[in-house]
DRENVOSE-847551 format. One record per residue (C-alpha): residue number from 1; x, y, z; residue in three letters. Coordinates in pm, whole numbers. Layout:
REM DRENVOSE-847551
i_c1_c2_c3_aa
NUM_X_Y_Z_ALA
...
REM end
This chain:
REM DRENVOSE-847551
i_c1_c2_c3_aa
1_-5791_6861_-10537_UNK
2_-6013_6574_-10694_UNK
3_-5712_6558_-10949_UNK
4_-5450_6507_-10706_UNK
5_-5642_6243_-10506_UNK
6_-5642_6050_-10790_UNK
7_-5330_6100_-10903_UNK
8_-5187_5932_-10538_UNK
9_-5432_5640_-10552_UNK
10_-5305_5541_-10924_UNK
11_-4955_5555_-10774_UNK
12_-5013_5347_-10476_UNK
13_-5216_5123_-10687_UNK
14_-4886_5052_-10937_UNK
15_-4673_5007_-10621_UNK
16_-4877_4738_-10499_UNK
17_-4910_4583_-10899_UNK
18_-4521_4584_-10896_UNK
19_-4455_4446_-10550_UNK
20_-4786_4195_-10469_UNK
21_-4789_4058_-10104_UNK
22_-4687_3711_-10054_UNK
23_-4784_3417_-9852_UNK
24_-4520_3535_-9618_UNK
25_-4616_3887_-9612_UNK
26_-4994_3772_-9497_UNK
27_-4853_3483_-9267_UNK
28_-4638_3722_-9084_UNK
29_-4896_3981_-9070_UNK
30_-5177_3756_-8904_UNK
31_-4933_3569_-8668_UNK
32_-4795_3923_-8526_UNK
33_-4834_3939_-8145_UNK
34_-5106_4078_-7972_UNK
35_-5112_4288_-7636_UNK
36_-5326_4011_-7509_UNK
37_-5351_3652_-7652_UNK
38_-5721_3527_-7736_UNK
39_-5609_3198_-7669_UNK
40_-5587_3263_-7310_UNK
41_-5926_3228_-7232_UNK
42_-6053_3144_-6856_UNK
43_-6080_2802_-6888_UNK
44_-5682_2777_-6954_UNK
45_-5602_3002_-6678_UNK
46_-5785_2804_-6425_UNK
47_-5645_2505_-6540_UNK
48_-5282_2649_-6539_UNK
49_-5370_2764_-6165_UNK
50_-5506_2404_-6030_UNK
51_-5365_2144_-6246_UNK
52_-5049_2155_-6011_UNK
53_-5230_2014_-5694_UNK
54_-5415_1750_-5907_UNK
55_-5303_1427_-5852_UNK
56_-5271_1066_-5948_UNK
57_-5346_814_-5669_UNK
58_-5250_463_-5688_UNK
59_-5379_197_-5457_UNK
60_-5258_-112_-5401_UNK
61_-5493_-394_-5236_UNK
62_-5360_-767_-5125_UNK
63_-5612_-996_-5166_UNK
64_-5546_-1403_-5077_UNK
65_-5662_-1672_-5235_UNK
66_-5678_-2071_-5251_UNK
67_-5367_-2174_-5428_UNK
68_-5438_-2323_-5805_UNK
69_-5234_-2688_-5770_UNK
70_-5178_-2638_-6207_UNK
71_-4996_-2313_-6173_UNK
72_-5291_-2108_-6348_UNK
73_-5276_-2322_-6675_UNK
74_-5604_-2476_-6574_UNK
75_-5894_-2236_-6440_UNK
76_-5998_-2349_-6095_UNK
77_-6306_-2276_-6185_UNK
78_-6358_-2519_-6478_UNK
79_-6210_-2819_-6261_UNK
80_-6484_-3098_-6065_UNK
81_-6553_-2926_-5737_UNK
82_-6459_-3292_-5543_UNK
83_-6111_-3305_-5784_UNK
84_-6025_-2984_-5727_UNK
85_-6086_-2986_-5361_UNK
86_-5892_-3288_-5377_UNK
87_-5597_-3179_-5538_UNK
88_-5544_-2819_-5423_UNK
89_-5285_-2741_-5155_UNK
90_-5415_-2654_-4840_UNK
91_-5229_-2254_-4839_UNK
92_-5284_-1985_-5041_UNK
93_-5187_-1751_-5239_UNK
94_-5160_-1328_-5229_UNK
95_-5162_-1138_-5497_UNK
96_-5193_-760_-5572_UNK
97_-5410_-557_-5721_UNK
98_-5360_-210_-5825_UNK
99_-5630_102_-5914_UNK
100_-5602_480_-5985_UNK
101_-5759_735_-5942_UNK
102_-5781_1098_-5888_UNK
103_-5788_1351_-5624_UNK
104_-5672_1680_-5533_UNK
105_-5484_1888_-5252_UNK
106_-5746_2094_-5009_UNK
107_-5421_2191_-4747_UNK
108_-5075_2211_-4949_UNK
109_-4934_2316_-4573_UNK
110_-5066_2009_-4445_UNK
111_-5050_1792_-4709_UNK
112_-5430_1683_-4739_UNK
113_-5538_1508_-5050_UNK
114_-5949_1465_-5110_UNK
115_-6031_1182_-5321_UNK
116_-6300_929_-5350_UNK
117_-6412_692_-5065_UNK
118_-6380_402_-5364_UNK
119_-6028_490_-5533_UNK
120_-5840_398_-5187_UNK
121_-6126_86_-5044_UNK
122_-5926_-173_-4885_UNK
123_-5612_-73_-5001_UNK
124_-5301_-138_-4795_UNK
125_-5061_77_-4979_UNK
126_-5147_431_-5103_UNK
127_-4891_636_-5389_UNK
128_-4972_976_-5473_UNK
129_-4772_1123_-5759_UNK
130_-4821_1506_-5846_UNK
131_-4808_1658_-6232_UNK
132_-4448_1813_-6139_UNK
133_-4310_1412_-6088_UNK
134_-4275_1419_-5718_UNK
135_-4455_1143_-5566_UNK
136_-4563_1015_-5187_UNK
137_-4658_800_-4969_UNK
138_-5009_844_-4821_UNK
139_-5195_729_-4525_UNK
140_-5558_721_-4484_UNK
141_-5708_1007_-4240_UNK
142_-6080_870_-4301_UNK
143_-6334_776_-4546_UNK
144_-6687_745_-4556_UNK
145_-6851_532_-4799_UNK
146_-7214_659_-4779_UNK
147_-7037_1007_-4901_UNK
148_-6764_821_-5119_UNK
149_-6509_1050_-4978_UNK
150_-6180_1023_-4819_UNK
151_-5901_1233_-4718_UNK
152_-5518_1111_-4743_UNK
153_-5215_1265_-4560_UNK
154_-4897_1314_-4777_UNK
155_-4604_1207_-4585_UNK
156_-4321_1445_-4578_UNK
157_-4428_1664_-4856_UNK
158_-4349_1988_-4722_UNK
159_-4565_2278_-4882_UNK
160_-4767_2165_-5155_UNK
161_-4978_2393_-5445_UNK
162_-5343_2393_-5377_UNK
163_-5675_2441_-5505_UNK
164_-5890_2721_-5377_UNK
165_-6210_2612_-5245_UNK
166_-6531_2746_-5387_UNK
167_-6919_2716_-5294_UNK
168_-7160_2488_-5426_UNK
169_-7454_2684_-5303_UNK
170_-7500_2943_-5571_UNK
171_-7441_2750_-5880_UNK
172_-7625_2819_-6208_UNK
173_-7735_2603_-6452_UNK
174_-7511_2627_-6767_UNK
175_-7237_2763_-6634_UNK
176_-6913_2670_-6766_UNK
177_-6767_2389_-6545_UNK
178_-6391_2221_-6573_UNK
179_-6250_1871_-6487_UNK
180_-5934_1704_-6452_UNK
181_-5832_1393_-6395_UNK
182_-5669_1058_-6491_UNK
183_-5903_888_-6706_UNK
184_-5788_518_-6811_UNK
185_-5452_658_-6674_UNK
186_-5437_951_-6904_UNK
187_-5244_1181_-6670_UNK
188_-5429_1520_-6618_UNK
189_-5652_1550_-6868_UNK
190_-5890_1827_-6861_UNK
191_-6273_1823_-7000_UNK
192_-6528_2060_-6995_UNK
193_-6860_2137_-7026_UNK
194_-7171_2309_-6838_UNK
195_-7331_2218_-6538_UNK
196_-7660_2041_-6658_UNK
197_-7876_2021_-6336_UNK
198_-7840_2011_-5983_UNK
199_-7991_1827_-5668_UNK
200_-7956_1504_-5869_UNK
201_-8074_1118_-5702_UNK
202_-7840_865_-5833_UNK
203_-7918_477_-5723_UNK
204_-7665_243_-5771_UNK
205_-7621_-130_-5638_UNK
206_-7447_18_-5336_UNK
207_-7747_247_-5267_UNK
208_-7896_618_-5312_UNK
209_-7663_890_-5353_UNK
210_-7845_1274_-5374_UNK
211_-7762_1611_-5423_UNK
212_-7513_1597_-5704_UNK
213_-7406_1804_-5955_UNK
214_-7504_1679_-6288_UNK
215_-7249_1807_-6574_UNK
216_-7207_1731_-6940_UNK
217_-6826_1715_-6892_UNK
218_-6649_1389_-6977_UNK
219_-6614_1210_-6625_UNK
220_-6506_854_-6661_UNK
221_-6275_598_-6463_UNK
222_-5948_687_-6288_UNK
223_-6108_1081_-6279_UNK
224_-6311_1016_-5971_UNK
225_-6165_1182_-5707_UNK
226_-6063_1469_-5949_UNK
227_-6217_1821_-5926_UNK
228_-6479_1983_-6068_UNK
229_-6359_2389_-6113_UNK
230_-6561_2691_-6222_UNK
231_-6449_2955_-6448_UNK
232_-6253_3118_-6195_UNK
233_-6065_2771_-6112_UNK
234_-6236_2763_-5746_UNK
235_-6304_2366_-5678_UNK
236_-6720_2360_-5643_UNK
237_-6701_1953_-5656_UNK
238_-6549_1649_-5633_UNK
239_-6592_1414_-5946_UNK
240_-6767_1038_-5899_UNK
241_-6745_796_-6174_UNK
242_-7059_672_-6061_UNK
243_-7233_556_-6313_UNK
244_-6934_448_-6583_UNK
245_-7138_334_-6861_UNK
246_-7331_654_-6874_UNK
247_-7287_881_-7173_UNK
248_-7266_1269_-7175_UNK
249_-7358_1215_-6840_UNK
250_-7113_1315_-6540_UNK
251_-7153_1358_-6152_UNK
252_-6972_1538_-5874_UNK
253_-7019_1614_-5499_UNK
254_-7078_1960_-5424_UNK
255_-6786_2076_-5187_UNK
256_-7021_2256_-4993_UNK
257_-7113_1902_-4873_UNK
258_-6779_1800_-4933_UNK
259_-6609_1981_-4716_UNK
260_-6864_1887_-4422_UNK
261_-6708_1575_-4442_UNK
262_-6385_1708_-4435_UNK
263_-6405_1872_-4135_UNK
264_-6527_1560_-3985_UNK
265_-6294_1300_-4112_UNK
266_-5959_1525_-4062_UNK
267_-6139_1618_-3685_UNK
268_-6218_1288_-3564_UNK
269_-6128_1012_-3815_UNK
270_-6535_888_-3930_UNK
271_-6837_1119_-3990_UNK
272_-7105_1088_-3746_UNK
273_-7430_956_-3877_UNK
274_-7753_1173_-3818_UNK
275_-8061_1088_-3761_UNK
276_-8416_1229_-3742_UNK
277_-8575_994_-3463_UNK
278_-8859_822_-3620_UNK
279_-8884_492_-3681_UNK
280_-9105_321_-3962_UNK
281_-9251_33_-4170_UNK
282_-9277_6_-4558_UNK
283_-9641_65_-4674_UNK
284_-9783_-241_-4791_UNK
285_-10137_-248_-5058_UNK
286_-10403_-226_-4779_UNK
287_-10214_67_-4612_UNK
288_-10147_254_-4924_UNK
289_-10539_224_-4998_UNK
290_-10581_339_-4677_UNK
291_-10412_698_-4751_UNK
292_-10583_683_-5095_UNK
293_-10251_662_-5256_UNK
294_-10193_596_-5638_UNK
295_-9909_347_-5530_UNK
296_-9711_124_-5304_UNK
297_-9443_399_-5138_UNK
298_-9358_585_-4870_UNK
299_-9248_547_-4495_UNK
300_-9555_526_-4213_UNK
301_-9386_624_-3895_UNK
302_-9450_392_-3557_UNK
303_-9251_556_-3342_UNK
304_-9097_899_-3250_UNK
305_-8810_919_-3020_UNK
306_-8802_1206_-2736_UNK
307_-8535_1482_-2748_UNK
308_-8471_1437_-3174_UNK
309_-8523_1656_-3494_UNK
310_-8867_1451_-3526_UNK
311_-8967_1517_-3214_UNK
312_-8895_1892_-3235_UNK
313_-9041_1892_-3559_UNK
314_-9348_1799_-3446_UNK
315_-9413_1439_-3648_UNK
316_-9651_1188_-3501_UNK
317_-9643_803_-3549_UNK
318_-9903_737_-3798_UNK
319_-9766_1027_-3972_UNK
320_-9725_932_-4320_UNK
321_-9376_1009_-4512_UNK
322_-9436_1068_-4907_UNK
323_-9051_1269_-4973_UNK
324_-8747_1379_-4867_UNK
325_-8590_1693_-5015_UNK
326_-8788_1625_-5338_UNK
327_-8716_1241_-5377_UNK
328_-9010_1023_-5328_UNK
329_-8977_787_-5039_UNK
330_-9030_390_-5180_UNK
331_-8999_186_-4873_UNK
332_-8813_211_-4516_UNK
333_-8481_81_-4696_UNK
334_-8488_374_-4942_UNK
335_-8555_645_-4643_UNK
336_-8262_504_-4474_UNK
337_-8045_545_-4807_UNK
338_-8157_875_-4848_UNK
339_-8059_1002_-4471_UNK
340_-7730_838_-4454_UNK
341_-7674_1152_-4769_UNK
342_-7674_1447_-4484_UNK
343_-7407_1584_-4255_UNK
344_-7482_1728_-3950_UNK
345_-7647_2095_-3894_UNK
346_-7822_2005_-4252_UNK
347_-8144_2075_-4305_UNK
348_-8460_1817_-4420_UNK
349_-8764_1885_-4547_UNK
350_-9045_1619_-4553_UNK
351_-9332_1600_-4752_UNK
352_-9609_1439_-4492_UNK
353_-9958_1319_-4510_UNK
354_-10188_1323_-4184_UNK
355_-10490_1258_-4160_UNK
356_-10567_1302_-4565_UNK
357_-10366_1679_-4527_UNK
358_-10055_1707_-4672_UNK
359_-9825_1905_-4485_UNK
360_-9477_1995_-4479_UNK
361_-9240_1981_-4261_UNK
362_-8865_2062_-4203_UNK
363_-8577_1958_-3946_UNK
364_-8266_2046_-3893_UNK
365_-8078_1675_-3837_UNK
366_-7841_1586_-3535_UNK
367_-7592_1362_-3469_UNK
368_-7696_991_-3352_UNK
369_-7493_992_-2987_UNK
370_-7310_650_-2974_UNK
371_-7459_611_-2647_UNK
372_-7816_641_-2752_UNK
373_-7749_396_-3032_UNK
374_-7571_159_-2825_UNK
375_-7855_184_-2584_UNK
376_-8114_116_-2880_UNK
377_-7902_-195_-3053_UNK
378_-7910_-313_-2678_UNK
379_-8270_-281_-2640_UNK
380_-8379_-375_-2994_UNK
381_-8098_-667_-3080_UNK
382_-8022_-744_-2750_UNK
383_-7628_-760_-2773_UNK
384_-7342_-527_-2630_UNK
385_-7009_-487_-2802_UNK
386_-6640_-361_-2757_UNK
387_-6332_-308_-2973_UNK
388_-6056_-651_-2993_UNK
389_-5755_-662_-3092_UNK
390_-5717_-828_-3424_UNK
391_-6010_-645_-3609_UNK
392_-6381_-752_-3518_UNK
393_-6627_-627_-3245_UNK
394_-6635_-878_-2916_UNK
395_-6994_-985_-2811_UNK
396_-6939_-883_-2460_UNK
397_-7282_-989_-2320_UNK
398_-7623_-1107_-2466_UNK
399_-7992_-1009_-2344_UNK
400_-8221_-1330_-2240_UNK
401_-8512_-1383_-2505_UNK
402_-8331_-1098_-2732_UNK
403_-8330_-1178_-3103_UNK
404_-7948_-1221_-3059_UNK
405_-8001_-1544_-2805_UNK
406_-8274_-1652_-2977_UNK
407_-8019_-1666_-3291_UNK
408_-7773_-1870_-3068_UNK
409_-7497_-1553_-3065_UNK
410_-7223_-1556_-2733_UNK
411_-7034_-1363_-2544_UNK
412_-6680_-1413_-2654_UNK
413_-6817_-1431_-3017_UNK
414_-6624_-1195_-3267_UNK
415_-6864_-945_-3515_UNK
416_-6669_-970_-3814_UNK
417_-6986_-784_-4044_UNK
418_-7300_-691_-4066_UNK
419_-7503_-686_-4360_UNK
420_-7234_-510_-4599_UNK
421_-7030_-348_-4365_UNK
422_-6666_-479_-4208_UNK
423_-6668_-403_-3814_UNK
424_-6358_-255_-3678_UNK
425_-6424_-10_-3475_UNK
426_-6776_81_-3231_UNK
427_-6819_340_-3551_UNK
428_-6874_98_-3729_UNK
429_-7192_-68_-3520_UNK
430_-7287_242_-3490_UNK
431_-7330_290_-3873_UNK
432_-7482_-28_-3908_UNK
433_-7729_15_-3656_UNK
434_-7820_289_-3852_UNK
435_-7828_155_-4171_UNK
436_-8018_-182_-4079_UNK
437_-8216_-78_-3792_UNK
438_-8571_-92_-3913_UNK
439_-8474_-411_-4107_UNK
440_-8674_-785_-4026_UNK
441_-8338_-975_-4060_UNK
442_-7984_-888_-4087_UNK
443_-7703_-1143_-4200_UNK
444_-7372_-1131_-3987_UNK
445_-7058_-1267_-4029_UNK
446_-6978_-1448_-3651_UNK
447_-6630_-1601_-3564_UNK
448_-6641_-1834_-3313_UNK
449_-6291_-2000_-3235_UNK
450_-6139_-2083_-3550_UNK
451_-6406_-2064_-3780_UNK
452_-6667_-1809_-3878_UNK
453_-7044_-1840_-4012_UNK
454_-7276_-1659_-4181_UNK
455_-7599_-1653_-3974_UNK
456_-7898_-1454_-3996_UNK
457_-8068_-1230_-3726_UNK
458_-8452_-1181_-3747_UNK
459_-8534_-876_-3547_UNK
REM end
């Protein structure tokens, strides 16, 4: 037996010496195909799956300006102020700006896109072109700028391909997340990486943004808007270019919170600010000693409003608040950053010192009734507004020895701002009265006949 084993392996062994396998012969052999191909891994069937409802948005904002009497071969800005105020025309001139962006379709039946509040700000014409070519008009349902979300309304589109929505609530850290977008213009480009934290503060110039999703994938400008998928291609967030110059370093809105806003915006046009019903001063040096704190922060509450989350939650004036959620509280500006992050129904849990306990404490926020803040911008400000046509809130009456007479305001004055925000609508005073209401002085921008000022209000 032994000799006829042999005797087949030194045959098979001077077939193979006479006929050697080639190149080809191995090339064919490791190229054969496979029941299932490795290369489809998860992370390419999600993004075959979404990629057709991501889209590129393109905004398009007229801004005017003073005419340039050289034709732009000399910079306005180099010329004598008294030369060039005497040579330059008295018109101006309009020209258009254009950004992109990213964003994605929520409702392919209905045609919703959700994008970033600051990819469509001020724009007056919206395009929204989809990976297959087709593109669309789009008008604005609402945005919110303290979320930096908005939701557009495809025009015509018929049935569109969507993403499936997924939850933000049981994320892990590490998991494998995906993003697409239009970076620099790049058209659907996908990156991706692992969700690095979660629950993450991010201050920028335009204030305190919390609870986002931290990830390592590549998230730059033109893919805000864009989503941020799991494994299974469910959308868990929207991407923010928030921080631009940040390396390895990307953020996103979890939809959870997300599509609170929605619901809001597509519902009734504006999401309606919550509040907790205190109201506060910073802490200054004597105050902090006081406490026996290690430094200058937090929020000492002066007042507690009947019938509100602080009220039910049992805080006191003199109550002193240290955090929110986890994020230390600096001064009354930074509280009032931090709450204009939560939706209605949410949930917020203080960290509180009383009496040299600390304690903690939770409420569940509400929304801030227009009439109640009306009533409270009426009693604190001493003016009353309504909606004109034209843009602008009308003063419609002023309270004697308010800070608004004592500032010299009338009725028949026009509210063009206040502080950072454009008035257009009573939403909008609404939102500033709860953005600037524990403030000492608040700069508005007044029309009165023609021409408009910048005063300031000391409250």
């Amino acid at each position: 037996m032994r000799h006829l084993l042999r005797a087949v392996l030194v045959a098979v062994a001077c077939v193979l010496a006479a006929h050697p396998a080639t190149a080809e012969d191995v090339a064919v052999a490791t190229t054969a195909p496979v029941a299932d191909d490795l290369r489809m891994t998860p992370i390419v069937r999600a993004v075959q799956t979404v990629a057709p409802a991501v889209v590129n948005i393109t905004s398009a904002r007229v801004v005017e300006r003073d005419a340039n009497p050289f034709g732009g071969l000399i910079d306005e800005r180099l010329m004598n102020p008294l030369l060039r105020d005497f040579l330059a025309p008295r018109g101006t001139r309009r020209y258009t700006y254009q950004s992109l962006g990213s964003g994605v379709i929520i409702d392919g039946h209905k045609g919703l896109v959700l994008t970033n509040a600051h990819v469509i700000m001020g724009a007056t014409a919206i395009s929204v072109r989809l990976l297959d070519g087709r593109s669309f008009p789009a008008e604005l349902v609402g945005s919110d700028p303290d979320f930096d979300l908005a939701v557009l309304h495809l025009e015509n589109a018929g049935d569109l391909p969507q993403v499936a929505l997924g939850h933000s609530n049981d994320l892990l850290i590490g998991e494998t997340v995906i993003a697409i977008g239009n970076p620099f213009g790049f058209s659907n480009t996908v990156t991706t990486g692992v969700i690095s934290a979660l629950g993450r503060t991010v201050r920028t110039e335009h204030g305190a943004y919390t609870d986002f999703i931290q990830t390592d994938a590549a998230i730059n400008p033109g893919n805000s808007g864009g989503p941020l998928l799991n494994i299974h291609g469910e959308l868990i967030g929207v991407n923010t270019a928030i921080q631009a110059d940040a390396e390895g370093i990307g953020f996103a809105i979890p939809i959870d919170k997300a599509q609170r806003v929605v619901d809001e915006l597509v519902n009734e046009g504006a999401v309606q600010p919550v509040w907790l019903g205190v109201s506060g001063q910073s802490v200054d040096q004597p105050t902090a000693s006081y406490f026996g704190l290690d430094a200058v922060r937090g929020l000492l509450v002066t007042e507690i409003f009947p019938d509100t989350p602080a009220a039910d939650a049992g805080l006191r004036p003199g109550d002193l608040i240290l955090s929110v959620d986890g994020n230390a509280v600096e001064d009354k500006e930074h509280y009032l950053q931090l709450l204009r992050n939560y939706t209605r129904g949410e949930t917020m849990r203080l960290k509180v010192l009383r009496g040299g306990e600390t304690l903690s404490v939770t409420a569940e926020l509400r929304p801030f009734p227009m009439d109640r803040a009306l009533k409270l911008a009426w009693d604190r400000w001493g003016v009353e507004v309504r909606e004109v046509p034209g843009g602008g809130l009308g003063v419609e009456r002023i309270r004697h020895g308010s800070p608004a007479q004592t500032l010299g305001l009338r009725a028949g004055d026009t509210l063009l701002k206040m502080g950072g925000m454009r008035l257009v609508r009573m939403q909008d005073f609404v939102h500033s009265f709860m953005r600037y209401r524990m403030q000492n002085s608040l700069l508005l921008l007044v029309q009165r006949g023609e021409r408009g000022y910048y005063v300031r209000l000391r409250i």
